[in-house]
C-alpha positions as CSV (number, residue, x, y, z in Angstrom):
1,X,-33.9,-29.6,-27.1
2,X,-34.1,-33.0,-26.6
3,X,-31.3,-34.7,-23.7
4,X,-29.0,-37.0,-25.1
5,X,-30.1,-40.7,-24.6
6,X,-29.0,-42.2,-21.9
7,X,-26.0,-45.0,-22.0
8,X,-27.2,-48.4,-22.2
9,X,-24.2,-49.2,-19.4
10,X,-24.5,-47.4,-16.9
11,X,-20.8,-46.6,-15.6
12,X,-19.2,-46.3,-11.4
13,X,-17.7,-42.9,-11.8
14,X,-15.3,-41.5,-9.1
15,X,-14.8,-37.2,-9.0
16,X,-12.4,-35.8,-6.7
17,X,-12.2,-32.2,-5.6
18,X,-9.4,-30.3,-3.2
19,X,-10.8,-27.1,-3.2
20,X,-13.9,-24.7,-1.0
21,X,-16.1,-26.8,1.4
22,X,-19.1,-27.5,-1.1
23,X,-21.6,-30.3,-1.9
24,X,-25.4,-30.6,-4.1
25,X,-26.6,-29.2,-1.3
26,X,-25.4,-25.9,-1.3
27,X,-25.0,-25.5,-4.7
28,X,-28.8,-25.4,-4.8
29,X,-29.4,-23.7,-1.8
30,X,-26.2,-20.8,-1.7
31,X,-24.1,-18.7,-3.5
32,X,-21.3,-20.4,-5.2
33,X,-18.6,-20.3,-7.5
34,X,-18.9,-21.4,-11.1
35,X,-16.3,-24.5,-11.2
36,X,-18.0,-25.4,-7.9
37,X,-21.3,-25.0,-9.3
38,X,-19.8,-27.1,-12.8
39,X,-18.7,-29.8,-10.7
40,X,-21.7,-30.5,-9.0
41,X,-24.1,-30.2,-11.8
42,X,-21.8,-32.7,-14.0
43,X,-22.3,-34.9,-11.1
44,X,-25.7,-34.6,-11.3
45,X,-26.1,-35.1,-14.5
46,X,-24.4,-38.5,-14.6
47,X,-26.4,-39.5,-11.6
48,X,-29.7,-38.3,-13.5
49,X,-27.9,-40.9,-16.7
50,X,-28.0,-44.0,-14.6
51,X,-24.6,-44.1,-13.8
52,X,-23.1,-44.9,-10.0
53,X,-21.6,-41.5,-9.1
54,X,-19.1,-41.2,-6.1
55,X,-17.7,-37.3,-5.3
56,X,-14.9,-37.1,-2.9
57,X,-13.8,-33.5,-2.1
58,X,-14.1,-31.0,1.3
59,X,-17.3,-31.5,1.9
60,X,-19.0,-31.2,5.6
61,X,-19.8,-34.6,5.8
62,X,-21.1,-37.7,3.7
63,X,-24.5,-36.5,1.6
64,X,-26.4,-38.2,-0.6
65,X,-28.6,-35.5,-3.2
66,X,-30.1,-36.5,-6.6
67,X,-28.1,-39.5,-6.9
68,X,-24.8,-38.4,-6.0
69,X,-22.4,-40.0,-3.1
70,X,-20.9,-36.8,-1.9
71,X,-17.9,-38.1,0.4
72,X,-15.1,-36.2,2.6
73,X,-11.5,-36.5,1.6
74,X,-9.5,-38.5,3.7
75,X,-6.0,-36.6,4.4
76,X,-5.2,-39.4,6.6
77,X,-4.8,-41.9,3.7
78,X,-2.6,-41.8,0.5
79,X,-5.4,-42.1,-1.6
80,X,-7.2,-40.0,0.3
81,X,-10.4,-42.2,0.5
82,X,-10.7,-42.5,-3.4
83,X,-11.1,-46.2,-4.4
84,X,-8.6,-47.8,-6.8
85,X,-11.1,-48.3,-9.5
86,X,-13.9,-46.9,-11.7
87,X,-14.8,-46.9,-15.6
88,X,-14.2,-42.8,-15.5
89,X,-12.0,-41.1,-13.1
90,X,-12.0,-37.0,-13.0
91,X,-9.5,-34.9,-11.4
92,X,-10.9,-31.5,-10.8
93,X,-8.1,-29.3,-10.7
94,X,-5.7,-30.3,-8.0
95,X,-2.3,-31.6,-9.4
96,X,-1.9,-34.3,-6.4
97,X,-5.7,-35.8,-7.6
98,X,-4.5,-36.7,-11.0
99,X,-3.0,-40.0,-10.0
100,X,-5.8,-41.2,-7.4
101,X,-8.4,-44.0,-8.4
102,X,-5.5,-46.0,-9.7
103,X,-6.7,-48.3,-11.9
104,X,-9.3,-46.4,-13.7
105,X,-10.3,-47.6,-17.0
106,X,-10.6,-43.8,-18.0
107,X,-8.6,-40.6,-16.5
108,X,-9.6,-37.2,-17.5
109,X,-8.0,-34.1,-15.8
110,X,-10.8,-31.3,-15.7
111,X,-9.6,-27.6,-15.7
112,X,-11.4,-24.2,-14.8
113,X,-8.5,-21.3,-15.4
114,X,-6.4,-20.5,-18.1
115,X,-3.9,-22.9,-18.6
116,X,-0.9,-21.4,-18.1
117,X,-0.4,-22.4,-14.3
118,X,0.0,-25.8,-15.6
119,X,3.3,-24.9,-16.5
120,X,4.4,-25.7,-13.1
121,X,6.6,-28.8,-11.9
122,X,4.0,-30.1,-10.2
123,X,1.4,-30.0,-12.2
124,X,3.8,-31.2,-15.4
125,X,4.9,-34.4,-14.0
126,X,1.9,-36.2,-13.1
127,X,0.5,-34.9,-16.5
128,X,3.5,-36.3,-17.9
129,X,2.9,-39.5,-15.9
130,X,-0.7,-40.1,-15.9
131,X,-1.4,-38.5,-19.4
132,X,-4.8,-37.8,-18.4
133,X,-7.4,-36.4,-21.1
134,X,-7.3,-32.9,-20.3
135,X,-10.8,-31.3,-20.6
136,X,-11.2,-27.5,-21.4
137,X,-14.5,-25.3,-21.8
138,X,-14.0,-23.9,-24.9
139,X,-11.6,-22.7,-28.1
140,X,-10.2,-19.9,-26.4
141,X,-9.4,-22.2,-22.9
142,X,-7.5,-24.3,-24.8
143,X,-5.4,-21.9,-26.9
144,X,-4.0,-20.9,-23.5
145,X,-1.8,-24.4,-23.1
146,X,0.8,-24.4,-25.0
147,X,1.0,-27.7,-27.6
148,X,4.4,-29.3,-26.5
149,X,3.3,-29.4,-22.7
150,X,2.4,-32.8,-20.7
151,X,-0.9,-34.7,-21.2
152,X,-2.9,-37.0,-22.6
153,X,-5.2,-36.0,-25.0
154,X,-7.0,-32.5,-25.2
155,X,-10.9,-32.0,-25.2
156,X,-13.5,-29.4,-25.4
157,X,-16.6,-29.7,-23.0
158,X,-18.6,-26.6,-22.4
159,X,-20.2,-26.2,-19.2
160,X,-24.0,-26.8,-19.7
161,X,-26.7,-24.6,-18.7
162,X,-28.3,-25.1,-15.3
163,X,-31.8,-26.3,-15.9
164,X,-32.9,-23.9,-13.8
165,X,-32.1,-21.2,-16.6
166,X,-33.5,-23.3,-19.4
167,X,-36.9,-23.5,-20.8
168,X,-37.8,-19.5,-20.4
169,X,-41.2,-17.9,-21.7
170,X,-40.5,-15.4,-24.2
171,X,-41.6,-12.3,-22.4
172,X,-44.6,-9.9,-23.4
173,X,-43.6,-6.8,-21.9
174,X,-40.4,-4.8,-22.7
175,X,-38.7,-4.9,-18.8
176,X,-37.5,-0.7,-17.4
177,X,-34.0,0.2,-18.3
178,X,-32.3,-2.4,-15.3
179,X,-29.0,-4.0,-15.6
180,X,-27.6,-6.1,-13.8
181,X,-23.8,-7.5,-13.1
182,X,-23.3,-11.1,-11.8
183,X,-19.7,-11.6,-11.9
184,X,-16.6,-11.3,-9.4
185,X,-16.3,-8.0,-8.4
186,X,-12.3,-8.2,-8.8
187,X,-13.5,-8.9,-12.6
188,X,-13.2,-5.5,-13.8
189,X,-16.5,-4.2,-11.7
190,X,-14.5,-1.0,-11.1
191,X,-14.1,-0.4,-14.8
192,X,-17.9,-0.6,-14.8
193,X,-19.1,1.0,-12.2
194,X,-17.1,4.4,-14.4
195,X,-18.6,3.5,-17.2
196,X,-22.1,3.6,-15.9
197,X,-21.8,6.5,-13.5
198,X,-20.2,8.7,-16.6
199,X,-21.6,7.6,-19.4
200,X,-24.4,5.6,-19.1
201,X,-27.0,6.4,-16.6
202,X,-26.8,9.9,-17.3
203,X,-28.2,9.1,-21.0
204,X,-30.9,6.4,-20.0
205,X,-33.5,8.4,-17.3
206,X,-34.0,5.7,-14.3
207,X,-31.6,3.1,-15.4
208,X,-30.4,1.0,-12.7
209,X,-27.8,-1.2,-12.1
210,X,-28.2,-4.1,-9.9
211,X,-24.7,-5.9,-8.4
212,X,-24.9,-9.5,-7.0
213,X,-21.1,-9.9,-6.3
214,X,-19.5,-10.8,-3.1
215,X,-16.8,-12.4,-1.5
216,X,-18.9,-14.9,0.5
217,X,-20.1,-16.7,-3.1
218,X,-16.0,-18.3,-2.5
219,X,-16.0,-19.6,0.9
220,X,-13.4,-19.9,2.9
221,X,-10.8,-18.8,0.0
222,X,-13.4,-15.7,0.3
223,X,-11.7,-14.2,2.9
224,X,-8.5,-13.9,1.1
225,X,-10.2,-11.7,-1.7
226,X,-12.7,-9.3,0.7
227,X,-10.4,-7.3,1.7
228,X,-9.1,-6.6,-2.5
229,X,-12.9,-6.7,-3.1
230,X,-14.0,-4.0,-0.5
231,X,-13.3,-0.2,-2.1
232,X,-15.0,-1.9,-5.0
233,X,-18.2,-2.6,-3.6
234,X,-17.7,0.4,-1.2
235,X,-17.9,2.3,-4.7
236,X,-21.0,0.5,-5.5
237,X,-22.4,2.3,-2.6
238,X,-21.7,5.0,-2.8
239,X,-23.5,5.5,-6.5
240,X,-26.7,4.8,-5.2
241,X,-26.9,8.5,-6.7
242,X,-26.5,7.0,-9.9
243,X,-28.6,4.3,-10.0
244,X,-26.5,1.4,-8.5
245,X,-27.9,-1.0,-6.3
246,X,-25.2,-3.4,-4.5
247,X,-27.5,-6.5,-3.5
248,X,-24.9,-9.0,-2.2
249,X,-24.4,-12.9,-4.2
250,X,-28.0,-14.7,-3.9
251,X,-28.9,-18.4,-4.5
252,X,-29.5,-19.4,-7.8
253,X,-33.6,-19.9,-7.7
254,X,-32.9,-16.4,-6.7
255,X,-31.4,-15.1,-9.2
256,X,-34.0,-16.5,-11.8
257,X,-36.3,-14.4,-10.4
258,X,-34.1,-11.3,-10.7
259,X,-33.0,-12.5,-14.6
260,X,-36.7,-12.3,-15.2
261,X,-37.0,-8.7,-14.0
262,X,-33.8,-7.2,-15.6
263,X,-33.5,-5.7,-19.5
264,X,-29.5,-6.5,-19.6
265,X,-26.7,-8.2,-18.6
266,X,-23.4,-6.0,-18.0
267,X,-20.0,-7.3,-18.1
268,X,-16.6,-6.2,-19.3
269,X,-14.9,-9.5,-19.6
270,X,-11.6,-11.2,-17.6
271,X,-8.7,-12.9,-19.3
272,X,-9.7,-15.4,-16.6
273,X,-12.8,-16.5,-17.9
274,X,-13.1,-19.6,-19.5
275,X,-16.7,-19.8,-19.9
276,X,-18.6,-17.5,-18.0
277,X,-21.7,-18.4,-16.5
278,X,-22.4,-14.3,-16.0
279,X,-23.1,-14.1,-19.6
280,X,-24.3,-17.6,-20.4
281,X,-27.1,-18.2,-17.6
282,X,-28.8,-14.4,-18.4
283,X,-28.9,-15.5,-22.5
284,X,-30.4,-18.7,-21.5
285,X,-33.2,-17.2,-20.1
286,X,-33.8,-14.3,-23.3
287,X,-31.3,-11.8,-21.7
288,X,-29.0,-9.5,-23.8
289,X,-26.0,-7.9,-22.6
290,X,-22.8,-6.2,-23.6
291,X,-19.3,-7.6,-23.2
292,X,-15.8,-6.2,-24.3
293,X,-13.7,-9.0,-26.4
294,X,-11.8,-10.3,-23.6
295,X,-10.7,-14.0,-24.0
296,X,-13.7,-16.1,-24.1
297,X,-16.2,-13.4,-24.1
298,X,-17.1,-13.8,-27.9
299,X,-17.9,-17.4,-27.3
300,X,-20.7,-16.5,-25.4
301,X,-22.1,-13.5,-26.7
302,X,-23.3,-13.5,-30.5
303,X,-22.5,-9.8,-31.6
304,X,-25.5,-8.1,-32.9
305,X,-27.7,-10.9,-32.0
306,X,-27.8,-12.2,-28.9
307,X,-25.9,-8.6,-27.2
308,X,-23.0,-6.7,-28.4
309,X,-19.3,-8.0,-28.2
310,X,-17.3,-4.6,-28.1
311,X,-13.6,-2.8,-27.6
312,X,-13.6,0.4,-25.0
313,X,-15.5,2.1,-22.9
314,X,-17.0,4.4,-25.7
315,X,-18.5,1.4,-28.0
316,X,-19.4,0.0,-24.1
317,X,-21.5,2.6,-23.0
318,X,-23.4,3.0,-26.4
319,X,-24.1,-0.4,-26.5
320,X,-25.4,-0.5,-23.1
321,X,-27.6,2.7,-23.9
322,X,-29.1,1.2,-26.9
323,X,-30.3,-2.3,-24.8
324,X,-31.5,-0.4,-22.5
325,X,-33.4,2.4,-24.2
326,X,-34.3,0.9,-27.4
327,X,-37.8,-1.6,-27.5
328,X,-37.6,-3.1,-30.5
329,X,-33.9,-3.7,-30.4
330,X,-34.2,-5.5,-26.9
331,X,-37.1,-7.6,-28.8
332,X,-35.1,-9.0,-31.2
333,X,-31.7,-9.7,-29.1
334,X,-34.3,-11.2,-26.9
335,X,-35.7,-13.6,-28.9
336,X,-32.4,-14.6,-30.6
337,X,-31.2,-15.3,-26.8
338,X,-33.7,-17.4,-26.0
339,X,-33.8,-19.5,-29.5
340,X,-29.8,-20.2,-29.9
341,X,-28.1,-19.5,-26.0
342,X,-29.9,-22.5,-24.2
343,X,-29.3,-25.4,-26.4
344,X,-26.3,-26.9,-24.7
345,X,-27.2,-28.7,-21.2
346,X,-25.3,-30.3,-18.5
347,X,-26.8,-33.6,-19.8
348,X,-25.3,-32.7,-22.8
349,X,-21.9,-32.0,-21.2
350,X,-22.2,-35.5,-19.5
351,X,-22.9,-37.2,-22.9
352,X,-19.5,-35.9,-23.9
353,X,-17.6,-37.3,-21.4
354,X,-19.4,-40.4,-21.3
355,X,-17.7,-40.6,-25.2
356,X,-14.3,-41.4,-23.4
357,X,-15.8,-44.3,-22.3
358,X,-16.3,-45.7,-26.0
């Protein structure tokens, strides 16, 4: 797929994050989480546009990596260290970064989580102030704020695809019977880990499925969730028996390598997802995999093409059985992931928000 052209005025665009200590840097070279991961890529992606691209969030210290200023946030100063102006200004989730960069010709207010915490006081008045052009990832994101609240108005914007994942060979060789799971381990990896040990592995002989969840993929706000997350992956372990292979969160030039190796993706779906890289990066590169119709889930997955969007553990299982056991199944799904799940790219997510500027 060809990129979007480029603008012909290039644009000084200001982002501002208050959340994990993150930068370009890591993104490429460490686990980490999916808004992180948006964020920086979107960044990238203007840089890679010809625009002048200033990040300000909780970095380590001042970076500059494919184009991108990534500065520290100043909690000494009101503004925080965000300049007054730019052509595009883009909160990322904090309610006390929507009124920064003061005079920006553009404001847009980009959101990760269901919409519903939004609610709050202090989220509603500088919505309600500011009216910022609140940007959501998909159809089912955007049901989840309600129509009378505070705003300006409301947009979709997928995440795009990591290039990394993009541009796949179609594979010659049907891969052995491995899954693998790639989401938050609070997200329902319990329910799986049943599912498999009862009703899964037994039917499919040497089936495996590999985990790549962790608590240290979050940071410091990781710390918080290991101790929820620990019986979980303690579980994991203690299925080797059946199959299960707990292998920590990896880098993402990592986890290519282990896409390329595995027959499925396997994920039940959170009411928190609003886009789901878990099911979106595997596609992108030919993989299949089975989801339960949980809130975005269906936006990702195209049922009986691309994997199987299904309801309880029963229709689960069987679907998962059938990826993994039948070859000219996985053929098909495989080449329908790889011809309709990588068409949508982070430059193509850029060109979209580059329309506010019009």
């Amino acid at each position: 797929m060809t990129a979007p052209a480029a603008p012909l005025h290039p644009a000084s665009i200001v982002m501002a994050d208050d959340g994990i200590s993150f930068d370009g840097r890591i993104k490429d070279e460490q686990p980490l989480g999916g808004a992180e991961s948006a964020f920086a890529e979107l960044a990238e992606a203007f840089a890679a546009r010809g625009h002048r691209v200033a990040v300000f969030c909780r970095c380590a210290r001042p970076l500059l990596w494919k184009g991108v200023r990534w500065t520290p946030l100043d909690d000494a100063s009101r503004s925080m260290g965000i300049p007054k102006t730019a052509d595009l200004y883009i909160a990322n989730r904090s309610n006390h970064l929507i009124g920064r960069c003061e005079e920006a010709r553009r404001r847009v207010f980009w959101i990760h989580n269901p919409a519903n915490y939004l609610l709050k006081w202090r989220y509603q008045w500088p919505l309600l102030r500011y009216r910022p052009v609140i940007v959501f990832s998909g159809p089912s994101h955007l049901s989840t704020y309600p129509s009378w609240a505070a705003g300006g108005a409301r947009l979709i914007i997928p995440y795009g695809i990591t290039p990394l994942f993009l541009g796949a060979a179609r594979r010659d060789t049907v891969p052995p019977p491995r899954a693998i799971f790639l989401s938050n381990p609070l997200r329902s990896l319990d329910w799986l880990l049943d599912v498999w040990a009862e009703r899964i592995q037994p039917r499919v002989p040497g089936a495996e499925l590999h985990i790549f969840a962790g608590s240290s993929i979050y940071g410091s706000a990781g710390a918080a969730k290991a101790e929820r997350m620990a019986p979980i992956l303690d579980k994991a372990v203690h299925l080797a028996d059946h199959g299960v292979v707990l292998r920590g969160p990896v880098a993402k030039s990592q986890l290519v390598e282990e896409i390329r190796q595995a027959r499925a993706f396997l994920y039940r779906g959170d009411i928190g997802e609003t886009f789901c890289n878990a099911a979106a990066e595997p596609q992108a590169m030919g993989l299949p995999g089975v989801v339960e119709d949980v809130a975005c889930m269906k936006e990702r997955v195209v049922d009986g093409q691309t994997g199987f969007v299904v309801k309880g553990q029963a229709a689960f299982a069987a679907a998962a059985i059938r990826l993994l056991s039948d070859d000219d199944l996985w053929r098909r799904f495989h080449a329908a992931s790889l011809e309709r799940q990588g068409g949508w790219t982070w430059q193509d997510a850029a060109a979209g928000f580059e329309a506010l500027l019009n």
